[in-house]
One Martini backbone bead per residue (centre of mass of N, CA, C, O) as a GRO file, in nm:
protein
  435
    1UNK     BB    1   0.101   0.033   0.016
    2UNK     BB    2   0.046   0.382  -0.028
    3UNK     BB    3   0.184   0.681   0.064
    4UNK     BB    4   0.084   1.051  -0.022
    5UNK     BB    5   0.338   1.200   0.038
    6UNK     BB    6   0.467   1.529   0.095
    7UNK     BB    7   0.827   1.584   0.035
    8UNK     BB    8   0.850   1.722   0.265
    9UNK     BB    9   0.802   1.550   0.542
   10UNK     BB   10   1.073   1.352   0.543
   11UNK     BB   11   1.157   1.557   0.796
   12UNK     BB   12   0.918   1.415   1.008
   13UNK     BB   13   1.033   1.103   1.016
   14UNK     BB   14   1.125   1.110   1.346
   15UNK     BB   15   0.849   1.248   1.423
   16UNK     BB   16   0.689   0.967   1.373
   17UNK     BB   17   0.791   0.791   1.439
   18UNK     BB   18   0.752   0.844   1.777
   19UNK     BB   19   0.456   0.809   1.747
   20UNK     BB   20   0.461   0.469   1.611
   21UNK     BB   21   0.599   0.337   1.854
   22UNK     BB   22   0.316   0.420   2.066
   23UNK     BB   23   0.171   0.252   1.842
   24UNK     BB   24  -0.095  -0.010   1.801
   25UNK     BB   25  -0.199  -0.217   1.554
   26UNK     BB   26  -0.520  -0.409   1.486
   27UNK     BB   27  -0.531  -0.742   1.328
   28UNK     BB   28  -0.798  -0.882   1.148
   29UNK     BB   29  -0.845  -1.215   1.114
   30UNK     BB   30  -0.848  -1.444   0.866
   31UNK     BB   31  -1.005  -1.648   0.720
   32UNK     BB   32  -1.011  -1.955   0.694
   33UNK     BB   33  -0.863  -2.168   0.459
   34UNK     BB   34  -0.886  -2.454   0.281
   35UNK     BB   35  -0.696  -2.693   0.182
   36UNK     BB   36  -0.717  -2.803  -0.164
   37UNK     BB   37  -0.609  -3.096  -0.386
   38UNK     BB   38  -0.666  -3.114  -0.751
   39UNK     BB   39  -0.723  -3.369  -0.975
   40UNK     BB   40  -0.689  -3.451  -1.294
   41UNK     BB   41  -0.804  -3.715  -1.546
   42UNK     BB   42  -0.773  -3.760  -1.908
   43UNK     BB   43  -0.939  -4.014  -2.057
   44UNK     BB   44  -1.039  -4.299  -2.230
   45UNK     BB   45  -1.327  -4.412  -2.351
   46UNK     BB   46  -1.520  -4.718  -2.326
   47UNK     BB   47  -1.717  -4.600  -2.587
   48UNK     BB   48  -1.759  -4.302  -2.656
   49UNK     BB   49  -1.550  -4.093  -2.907
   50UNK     BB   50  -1.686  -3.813  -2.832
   51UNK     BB   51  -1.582  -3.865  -2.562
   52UNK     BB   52  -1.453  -3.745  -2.246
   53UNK     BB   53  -1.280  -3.843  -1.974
   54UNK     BB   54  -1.327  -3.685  -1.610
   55UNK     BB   55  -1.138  -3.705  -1.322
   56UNK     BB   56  -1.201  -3.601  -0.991
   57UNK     BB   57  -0.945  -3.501  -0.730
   58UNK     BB   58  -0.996  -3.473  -0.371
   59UNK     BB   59  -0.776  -3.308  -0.091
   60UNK     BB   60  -0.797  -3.310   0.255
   61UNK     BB   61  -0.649  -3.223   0.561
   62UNK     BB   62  -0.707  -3.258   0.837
   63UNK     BB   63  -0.631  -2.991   0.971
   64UNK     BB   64  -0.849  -2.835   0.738
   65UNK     BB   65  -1.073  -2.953   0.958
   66UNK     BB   66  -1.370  -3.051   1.102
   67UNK     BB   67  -1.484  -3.177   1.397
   68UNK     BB   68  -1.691  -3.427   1.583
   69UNK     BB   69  -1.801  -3.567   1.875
   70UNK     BB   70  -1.824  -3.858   1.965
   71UNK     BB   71  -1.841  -4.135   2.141
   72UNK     BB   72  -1.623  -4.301   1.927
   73UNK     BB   73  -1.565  -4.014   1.716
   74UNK     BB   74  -1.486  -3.840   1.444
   75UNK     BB   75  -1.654  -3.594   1.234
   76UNK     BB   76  -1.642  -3.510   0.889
   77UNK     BB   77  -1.834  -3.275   0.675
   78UNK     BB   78  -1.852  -3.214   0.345
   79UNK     BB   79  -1.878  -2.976   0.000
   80UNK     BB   80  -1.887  -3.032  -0.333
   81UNK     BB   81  -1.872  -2.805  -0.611
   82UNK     BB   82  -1.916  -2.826  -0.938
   83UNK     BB   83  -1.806  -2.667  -1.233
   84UNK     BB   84  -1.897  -2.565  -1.595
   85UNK     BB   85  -1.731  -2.418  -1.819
   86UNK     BB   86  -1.715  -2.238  -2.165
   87UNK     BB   87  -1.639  -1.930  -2.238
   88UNK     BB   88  -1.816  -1.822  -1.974
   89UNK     BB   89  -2.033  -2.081  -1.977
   90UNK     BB   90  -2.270  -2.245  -1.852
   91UNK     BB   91  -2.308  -2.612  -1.837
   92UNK     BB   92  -2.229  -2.744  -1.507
   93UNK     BB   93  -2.353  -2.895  -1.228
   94UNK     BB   94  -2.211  -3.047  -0.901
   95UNK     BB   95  -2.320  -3.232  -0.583
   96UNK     BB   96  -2.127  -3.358  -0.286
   97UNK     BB   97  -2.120  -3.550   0.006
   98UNK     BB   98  -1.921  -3.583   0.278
   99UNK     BB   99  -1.830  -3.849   0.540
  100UNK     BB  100  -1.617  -3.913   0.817
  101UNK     BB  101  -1.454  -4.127   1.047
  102UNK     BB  102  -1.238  -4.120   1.326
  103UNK     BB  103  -1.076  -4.204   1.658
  104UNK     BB  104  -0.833  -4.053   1.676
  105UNK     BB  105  -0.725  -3.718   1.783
  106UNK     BB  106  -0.509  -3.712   1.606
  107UNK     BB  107  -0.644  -3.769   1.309
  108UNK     BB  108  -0.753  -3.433   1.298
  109UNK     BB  109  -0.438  -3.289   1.297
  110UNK     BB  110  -0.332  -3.430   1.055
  111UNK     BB  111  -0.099  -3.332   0.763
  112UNK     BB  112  -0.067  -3.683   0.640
  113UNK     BB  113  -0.348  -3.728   0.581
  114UNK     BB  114  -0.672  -3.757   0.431
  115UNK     BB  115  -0.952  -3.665   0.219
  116UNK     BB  116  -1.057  -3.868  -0.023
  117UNK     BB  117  -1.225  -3.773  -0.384
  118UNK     BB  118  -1.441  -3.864  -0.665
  119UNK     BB  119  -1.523  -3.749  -0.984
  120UNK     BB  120  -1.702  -3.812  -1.293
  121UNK     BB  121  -1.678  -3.725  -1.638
  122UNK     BB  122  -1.823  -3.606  -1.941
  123UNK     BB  123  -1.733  -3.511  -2.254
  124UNK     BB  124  -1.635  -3.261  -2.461
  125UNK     BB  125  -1.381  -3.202  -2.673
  126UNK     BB  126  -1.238  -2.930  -2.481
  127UNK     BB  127  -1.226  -2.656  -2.342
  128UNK     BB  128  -1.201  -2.571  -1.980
  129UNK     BB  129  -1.352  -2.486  -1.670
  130UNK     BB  130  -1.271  -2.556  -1.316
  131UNK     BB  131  -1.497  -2.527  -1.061
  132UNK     BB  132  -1.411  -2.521  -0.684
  133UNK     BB  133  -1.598  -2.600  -0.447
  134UNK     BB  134  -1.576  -2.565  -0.031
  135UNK     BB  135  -1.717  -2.728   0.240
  136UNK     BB  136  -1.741  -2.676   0.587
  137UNK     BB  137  -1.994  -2.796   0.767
  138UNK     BB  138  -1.901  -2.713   1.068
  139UNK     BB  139  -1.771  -2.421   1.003
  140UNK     BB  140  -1.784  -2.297   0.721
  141UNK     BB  141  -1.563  -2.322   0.553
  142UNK     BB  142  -1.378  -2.216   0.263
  143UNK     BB  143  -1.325  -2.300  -0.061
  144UNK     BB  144  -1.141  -2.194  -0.396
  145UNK     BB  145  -1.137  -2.315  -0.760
  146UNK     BB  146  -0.977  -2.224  -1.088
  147UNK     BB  147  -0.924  -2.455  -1.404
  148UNK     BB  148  -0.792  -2.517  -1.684
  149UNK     BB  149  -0.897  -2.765  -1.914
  150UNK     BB  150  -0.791  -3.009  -2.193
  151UNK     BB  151  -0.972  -3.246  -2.402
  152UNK     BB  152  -0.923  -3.474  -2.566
  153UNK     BB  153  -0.909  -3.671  -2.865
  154UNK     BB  154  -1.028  -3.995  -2.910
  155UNK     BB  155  -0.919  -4.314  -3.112
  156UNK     BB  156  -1.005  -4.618  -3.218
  157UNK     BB  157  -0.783  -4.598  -3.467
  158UNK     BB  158  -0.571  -4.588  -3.222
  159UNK     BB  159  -0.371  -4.460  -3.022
  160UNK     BB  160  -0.397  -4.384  -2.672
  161UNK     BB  161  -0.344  -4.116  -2.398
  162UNK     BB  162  -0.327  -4.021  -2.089
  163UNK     BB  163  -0.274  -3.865  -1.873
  164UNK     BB  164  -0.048  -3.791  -1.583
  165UNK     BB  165  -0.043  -3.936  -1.239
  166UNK     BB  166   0.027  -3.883  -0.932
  167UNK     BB  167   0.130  -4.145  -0.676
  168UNK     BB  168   0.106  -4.283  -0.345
  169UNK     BB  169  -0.084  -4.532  -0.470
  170UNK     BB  170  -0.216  -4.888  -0.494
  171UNK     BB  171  -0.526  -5.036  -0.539
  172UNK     BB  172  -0.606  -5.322  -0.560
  173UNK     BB  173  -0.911  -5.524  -0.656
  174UNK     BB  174  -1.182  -5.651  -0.710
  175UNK     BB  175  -1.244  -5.688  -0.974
  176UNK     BB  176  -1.052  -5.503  -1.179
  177UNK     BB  177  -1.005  -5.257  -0.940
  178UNK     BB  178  -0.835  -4.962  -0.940
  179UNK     BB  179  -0.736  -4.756  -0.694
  180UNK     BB  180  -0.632  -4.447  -0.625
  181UNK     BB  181  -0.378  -4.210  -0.490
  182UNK     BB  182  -0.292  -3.923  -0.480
  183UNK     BB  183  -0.074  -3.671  -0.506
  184UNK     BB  184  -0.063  -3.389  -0.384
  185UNK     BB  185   0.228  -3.307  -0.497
  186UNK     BB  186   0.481  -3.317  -0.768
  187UNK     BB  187   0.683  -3.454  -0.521
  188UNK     BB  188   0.927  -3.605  -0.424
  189UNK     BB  189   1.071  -3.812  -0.127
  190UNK     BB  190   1.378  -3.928  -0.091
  191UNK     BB  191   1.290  -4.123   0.133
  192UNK     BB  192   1.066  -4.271  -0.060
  193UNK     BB  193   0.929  -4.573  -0.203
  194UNK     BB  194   0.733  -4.444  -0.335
  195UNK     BB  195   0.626  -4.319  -0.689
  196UNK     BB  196   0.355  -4.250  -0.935
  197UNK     BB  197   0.333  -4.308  -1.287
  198UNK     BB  198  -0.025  -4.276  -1.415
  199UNK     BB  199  -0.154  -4.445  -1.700
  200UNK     BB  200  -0.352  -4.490  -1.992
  201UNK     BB  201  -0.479  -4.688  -2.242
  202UNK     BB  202  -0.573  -4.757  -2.595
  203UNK     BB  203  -0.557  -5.004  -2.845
  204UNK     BB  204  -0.653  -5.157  -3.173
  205UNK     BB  205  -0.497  -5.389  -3.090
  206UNK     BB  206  -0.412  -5.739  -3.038
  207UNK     BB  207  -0.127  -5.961  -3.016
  208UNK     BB  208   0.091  -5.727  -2.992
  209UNK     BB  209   0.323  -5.543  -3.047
  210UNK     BB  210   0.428  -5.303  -2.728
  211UNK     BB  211   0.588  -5.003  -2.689
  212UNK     BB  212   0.708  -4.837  -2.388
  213UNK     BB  213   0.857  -4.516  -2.339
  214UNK     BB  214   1.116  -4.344  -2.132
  215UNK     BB  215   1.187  -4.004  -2.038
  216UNK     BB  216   1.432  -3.808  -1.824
  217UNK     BB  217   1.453  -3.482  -1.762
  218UNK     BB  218   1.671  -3.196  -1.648
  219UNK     BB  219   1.557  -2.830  -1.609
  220UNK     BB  220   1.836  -2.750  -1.465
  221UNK     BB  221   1.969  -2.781  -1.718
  222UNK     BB  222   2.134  -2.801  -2.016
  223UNK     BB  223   1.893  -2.854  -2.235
  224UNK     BB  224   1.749  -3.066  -2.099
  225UNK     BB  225   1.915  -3.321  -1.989
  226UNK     BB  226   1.924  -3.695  -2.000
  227UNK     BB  227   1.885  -3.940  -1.694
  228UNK     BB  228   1.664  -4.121  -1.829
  229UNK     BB  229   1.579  -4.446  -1.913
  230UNK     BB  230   1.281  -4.659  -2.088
  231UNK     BB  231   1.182  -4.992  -2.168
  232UNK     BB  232   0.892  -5.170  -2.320
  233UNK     BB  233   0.786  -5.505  -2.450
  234UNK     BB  234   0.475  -5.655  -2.564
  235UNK     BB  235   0.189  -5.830  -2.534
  236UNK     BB  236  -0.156  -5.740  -2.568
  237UNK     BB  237  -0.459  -5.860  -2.466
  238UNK     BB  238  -0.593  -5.575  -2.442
  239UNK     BB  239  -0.703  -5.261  -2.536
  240UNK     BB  240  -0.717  -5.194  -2.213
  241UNK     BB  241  -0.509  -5.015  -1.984
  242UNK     BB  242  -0.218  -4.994  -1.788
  243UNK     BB  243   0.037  -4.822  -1.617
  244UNK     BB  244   0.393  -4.767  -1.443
  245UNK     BB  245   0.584  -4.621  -1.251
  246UNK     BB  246   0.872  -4.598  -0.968
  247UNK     BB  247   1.050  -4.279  -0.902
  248UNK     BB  248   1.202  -4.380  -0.644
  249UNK     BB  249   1.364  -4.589  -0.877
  250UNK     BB  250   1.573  -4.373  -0.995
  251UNK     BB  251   1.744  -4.187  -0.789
  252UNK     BB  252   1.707  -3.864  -0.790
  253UNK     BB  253   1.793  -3.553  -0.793
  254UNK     BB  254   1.756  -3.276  -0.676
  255UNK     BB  255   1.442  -3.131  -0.859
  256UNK     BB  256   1.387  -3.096  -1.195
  257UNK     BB  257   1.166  -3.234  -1.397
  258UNK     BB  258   1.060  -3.462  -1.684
  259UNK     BB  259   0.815  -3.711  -1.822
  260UNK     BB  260   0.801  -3.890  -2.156
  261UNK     BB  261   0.587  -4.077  -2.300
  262UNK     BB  262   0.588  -4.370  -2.558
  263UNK     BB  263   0.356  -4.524  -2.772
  264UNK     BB  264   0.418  -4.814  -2.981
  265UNK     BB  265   0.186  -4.970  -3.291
  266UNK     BB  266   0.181  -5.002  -3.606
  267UNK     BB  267   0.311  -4.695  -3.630
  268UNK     BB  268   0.190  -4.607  -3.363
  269UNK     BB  269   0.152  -4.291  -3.160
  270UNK     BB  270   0.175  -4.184  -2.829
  271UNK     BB  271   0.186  -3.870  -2.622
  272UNK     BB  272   0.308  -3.803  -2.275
  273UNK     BB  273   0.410  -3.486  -2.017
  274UNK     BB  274   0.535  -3.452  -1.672
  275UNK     BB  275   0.628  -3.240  -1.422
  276UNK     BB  276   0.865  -3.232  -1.123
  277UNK     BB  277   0.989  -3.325  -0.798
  278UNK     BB  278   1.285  -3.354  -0.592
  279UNK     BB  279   1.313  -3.402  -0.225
  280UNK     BB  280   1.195  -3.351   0.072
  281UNK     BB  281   1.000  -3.468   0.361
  282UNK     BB  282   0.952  -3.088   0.469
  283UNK     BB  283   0.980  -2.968   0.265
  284UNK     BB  284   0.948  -2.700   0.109
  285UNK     BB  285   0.824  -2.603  -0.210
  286UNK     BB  286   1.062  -2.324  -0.220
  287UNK     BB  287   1.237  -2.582  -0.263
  288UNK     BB  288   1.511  -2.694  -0.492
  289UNK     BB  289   1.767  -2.615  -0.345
  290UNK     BB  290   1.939  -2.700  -0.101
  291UNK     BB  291   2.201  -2.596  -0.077
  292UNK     BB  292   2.093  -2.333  -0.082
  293UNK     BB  293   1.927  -2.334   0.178
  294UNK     BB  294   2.174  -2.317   0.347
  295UNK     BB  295   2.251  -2.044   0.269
  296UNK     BB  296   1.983  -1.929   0.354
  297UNK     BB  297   2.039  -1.919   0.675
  298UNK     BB  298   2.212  -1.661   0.724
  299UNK     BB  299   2.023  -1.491   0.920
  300UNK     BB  300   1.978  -1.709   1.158
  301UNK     BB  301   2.253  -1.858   1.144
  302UNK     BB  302   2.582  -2.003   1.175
  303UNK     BB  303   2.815  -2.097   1.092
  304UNK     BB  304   2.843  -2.338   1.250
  305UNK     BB  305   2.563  -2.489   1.172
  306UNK     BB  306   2.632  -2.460   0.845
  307UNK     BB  307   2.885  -2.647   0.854
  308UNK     BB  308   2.726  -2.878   0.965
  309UNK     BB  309   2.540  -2.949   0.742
  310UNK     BB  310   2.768  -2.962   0.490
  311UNK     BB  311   2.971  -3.175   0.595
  312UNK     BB  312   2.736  -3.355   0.519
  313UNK     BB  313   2.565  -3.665   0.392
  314UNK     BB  314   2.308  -3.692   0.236
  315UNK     BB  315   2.077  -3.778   0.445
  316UNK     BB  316   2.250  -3.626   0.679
  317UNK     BB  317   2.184  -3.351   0.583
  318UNK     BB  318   1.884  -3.352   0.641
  319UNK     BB  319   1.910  -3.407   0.921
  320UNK     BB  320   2.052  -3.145   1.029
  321UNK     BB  321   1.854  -2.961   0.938
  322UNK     BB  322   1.597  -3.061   1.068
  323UNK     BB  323   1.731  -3.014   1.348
  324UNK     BB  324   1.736  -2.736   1.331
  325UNK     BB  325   1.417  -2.644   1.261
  326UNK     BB  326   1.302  -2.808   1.513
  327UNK     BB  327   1.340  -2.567   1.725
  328UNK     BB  328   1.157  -2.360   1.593
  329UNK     BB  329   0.875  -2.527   1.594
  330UNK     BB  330   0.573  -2.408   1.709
  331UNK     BB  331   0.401  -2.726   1.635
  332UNK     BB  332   0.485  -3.047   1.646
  333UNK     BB  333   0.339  -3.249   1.402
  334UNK     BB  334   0.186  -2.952   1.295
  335UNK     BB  335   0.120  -2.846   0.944
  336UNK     BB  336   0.460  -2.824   1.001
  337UNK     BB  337   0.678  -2.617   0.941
  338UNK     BB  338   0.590  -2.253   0.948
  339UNK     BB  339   0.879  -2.133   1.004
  340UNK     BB  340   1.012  -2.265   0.722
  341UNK     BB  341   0.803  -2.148   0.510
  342UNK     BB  342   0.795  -1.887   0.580
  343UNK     BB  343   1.125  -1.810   0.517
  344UNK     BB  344   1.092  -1.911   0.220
  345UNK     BB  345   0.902  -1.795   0.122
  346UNK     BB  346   1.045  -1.506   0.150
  347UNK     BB  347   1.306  -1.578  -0.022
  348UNK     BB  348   1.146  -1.624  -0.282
  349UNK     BB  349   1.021  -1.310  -0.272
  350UNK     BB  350   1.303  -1.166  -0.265
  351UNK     BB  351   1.449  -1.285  -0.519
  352UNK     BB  352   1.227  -1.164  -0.738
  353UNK     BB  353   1.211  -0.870  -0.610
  354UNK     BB  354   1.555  -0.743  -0.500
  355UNK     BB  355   1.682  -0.676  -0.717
  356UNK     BB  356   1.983  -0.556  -0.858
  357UNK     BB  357   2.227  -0.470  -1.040
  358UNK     BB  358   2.460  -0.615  -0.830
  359UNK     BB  359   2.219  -0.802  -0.717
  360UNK     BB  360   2.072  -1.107  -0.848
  361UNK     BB  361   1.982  -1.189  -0.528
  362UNK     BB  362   1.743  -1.045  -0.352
  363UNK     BB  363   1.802  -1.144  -0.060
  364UNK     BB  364   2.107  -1.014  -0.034
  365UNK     BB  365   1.975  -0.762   0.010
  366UNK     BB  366   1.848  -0.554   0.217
  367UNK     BB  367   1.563  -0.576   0.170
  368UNK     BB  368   1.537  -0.888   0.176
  369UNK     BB  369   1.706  -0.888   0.485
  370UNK     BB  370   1.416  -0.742   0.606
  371UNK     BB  371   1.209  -0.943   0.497
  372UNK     BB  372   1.281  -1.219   0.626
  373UNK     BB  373   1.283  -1.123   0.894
  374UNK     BB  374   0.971  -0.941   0.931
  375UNK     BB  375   0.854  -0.912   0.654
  376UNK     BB  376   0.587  -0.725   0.558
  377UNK     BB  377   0.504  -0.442   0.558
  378UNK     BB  378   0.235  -0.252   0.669
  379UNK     BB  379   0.402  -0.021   0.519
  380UNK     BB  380   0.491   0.188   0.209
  381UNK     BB  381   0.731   0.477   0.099
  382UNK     BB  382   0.769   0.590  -0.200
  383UNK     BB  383   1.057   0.753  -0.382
  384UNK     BB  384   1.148   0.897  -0.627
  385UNK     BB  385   1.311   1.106  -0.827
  386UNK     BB  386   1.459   1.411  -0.714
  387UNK     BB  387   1.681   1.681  -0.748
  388UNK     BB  388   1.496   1.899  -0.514
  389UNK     BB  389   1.559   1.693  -0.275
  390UNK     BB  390   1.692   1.700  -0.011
  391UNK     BB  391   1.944   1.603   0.163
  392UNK     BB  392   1.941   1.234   0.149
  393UNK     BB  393   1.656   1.306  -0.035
  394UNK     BB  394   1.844   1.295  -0.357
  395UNK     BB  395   1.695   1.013  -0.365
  396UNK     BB  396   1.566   0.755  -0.384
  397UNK     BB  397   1.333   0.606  -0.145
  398UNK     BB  398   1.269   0.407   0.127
  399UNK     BB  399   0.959   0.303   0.371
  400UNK     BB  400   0.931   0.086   0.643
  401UNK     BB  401   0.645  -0.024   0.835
  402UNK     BB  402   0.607  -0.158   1.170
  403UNK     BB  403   0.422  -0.121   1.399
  404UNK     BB  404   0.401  -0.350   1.619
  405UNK     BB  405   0.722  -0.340   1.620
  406UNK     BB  406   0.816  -0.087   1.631
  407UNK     BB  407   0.945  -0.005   1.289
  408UNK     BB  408   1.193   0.158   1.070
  409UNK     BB  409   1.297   0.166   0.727
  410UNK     BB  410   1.568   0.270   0.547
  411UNK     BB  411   1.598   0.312   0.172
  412UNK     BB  412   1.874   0.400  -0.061
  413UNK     BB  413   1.921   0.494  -0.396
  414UNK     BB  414   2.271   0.530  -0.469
  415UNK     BB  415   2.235   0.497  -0.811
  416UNK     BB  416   1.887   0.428  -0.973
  417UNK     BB  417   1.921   0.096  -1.027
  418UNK     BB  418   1.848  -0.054  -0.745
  419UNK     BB  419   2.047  -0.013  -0.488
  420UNK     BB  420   1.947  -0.035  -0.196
  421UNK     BB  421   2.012   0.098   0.112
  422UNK     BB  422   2.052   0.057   0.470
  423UNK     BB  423   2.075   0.371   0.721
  424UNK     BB  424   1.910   0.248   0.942
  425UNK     BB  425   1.876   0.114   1.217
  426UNK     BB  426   1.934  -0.281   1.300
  427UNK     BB  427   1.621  -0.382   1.419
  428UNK     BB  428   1.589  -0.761   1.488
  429UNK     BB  429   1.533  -0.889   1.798
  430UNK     BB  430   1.203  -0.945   1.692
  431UNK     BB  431   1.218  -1.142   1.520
  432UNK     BB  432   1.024  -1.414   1.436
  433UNK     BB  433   1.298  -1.610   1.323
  434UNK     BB  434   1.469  -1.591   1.621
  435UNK     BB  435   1.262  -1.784   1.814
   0.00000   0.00000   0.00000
């Protein structure tokens, strides 16, 4: 938010902040917004190819659920009404209600628990936005995405191939019925056991060969180069089939991948490509380079911790990392480390937004360095360049004020090109992040 101070009052900023370090804002709670995982699935369908299938999986961690509690169970029921838009004109709804009880209530509060539910539909081959309304019977909470998806069009006349799905888990069930279970986000846990790359397929030959190929690409090298390759030929017994990978045991290090298969039979062939990432289990999402991550720890941690964790190897690296973050935990055990989350949140939002002419990595800069310490500030004035504006504000500078913190930074822009230095003095032992 910007505050259109008249260039003259700059004069009286030491006391004005002495007047906001005695004022107190107290600031009304967000709505607690559950987070909703979902995910499309389009495949081939089993009869109709004018039409086209999508499963829709949505997954809610319990911690983000209210429960009630019964006298042997806790249950939660929530609503969820799917939209179905086309470019801007509404197609249909379907409004489903769950309810599920567990027993015990750690069970009720657990962050790596879930309640998955699923609806199918038929469409036509068209572009679609899916809207997903959510709400929690009990407390009254909602969520709410909509998200753009582009439905296959498929040919009984030749190869076809579904959508590609992360899964942590398949269950075989009887009467040859597959139930997936798929994963929240497409990141594998470096010490994962599982983690499945599962799609659908349909040819139109039976007891003939057919050869499914897989390259694994590393999008964070040059040129975005091959580091896994896989083939398989059988001879498929039946037109309709299903596929899948265990990408936990490629062994890969942790970054940025894609996968693209490609199933070829009879000279026809279909292809289809999904990117993922590997990390550790309990990192944070905005984290991508671990190494990189440790050395980003440099404003809370001491020379001394960060060598402790470098000196480490594989896996115990990762122990050691999590052994300092264990120690910060608000909460353990409990929605994840969000202490950890909240100070890479920062560390991303400062790496894109404060990058300077001199320094290409935004955190590393001034503002950076109290953005990731404090916060967003919760007001802040900058001045443009202006020639005729007093020294030392005859040059661009930043005003950031932290009310309840009761704290104010100035950062002038030293050369023009957004180089800004921060002047005032270095108040930070109240730091949220130092606790």
């Amino acid at each position: 938010m910007y505050i259109n101070f008249n260039k003259y009052l700059i004069m009286y900023f030491f006391i004005l902040s002495f007047f906001l370090s005695n004022t107190v804002i107290l600031k009304s709670e967000e709505k607690f917004v559950p987070k909703v995982y979902y995910h499309f699935f389009n495949h081939p369908p089993k009869e109709d190819y004018n039409k086209s299938d999508l499963r829709i999986f949505l997954q809610v961690p319990h911690s983000d659920l209210s429960f009630i509690k019964n006298e042997n169970s806790f249950t939660s029921t929530y609503e969820v009404n799917v939209i179905v838009w086309e470019d801007k004109n509404f197609v249909f709804d379907k409004s489903f209600e769950n309810s599920f009880s567990v027993v015990a209530y750690e069970e009720t509060v657990s962050d790596s628990l879930f309640s998955l539910c699923e609806y199918s539909l038929e469409l036509e081959p068209k572009k679609y936005e899916i809207e997903i309304l959510f709400k929690d019977k009990n407390s009254g909470n909602t969520s709410k995405g909509k998200l753009p998806v582009e439905l296959k069009r498929f040919n009984n006349n030749t190869v076809n191939i579904s959508d590609v799905i992360f899964l942590n888990r398949i269950e075989f069930l009887p009467n040859n019925v597959v139930k997936l279970i798929p994963a929240p986000i497409n990141n594998i846990s470096m010490n994962e056991k599982s983690f499945y790359a599962y799609f659908e397929m349909y040819v139109p030959s039976i007891d003939e060969e057919l050869t499914i190929k897989y390259n694994v690409f590393d999008q964070l090298s040059d040129n975005e180069k091959i580091v896994k390759v896989g083939s398989i030929s059988t001879t498929n017994k039946k037109k309709s089939d299903f596929f899948y990978t265990n990408l936990s045991e490629l062994n890969l290090d942790m970054g940025r991948y894609l996968i693209a298969y490609q199933i070829e039979q009879d000279g026809n062939n279909s292809k289809v490509s999904i990117p993922f990432t590997v990390g550790w289990e309990g990192l944070p999402e905005a984290i991508n380079d671990f190494d990189e991550a440790v050395d980003q720890m440099k404003y809370i941690a001491s020379k001394q911790d960060i060598k402790k964790i470098k000196d480490k190897k594989g896996f115990e690296k990762f122990k050691a990392f999590k052994e300092f973050w264990d120690k910060k935990d608000p909460s353990p055990g409990i929605n994840g480390n969000e202490k950890m989350i909240e100070y890479y949140r920062r560390i991303r939002y400062a790496l894109r937004t404060f990058t300077s002419s001199r320094i290409s990595k935004g955190w590393l800069t001034d503002r950076g360095y109290i953005f990731v310490l404090m916060g967003e500030p919760d007001e802040f004035y900058r001045q443009t360049f202006e020639s005729s504006a007093v020294p030392p504000y005859n040059r661009p500078y930043e005003i950031w004020y932290y009310y309840e913190k009761r704290r104010n930074y100035v950062f002038i822009d030293e050369t023009g090109f957004g180089d800004f230095t921060l002047i005032s003095p270095i108040y930070y032992e109240d730091s949220d992040m130092l606790k």
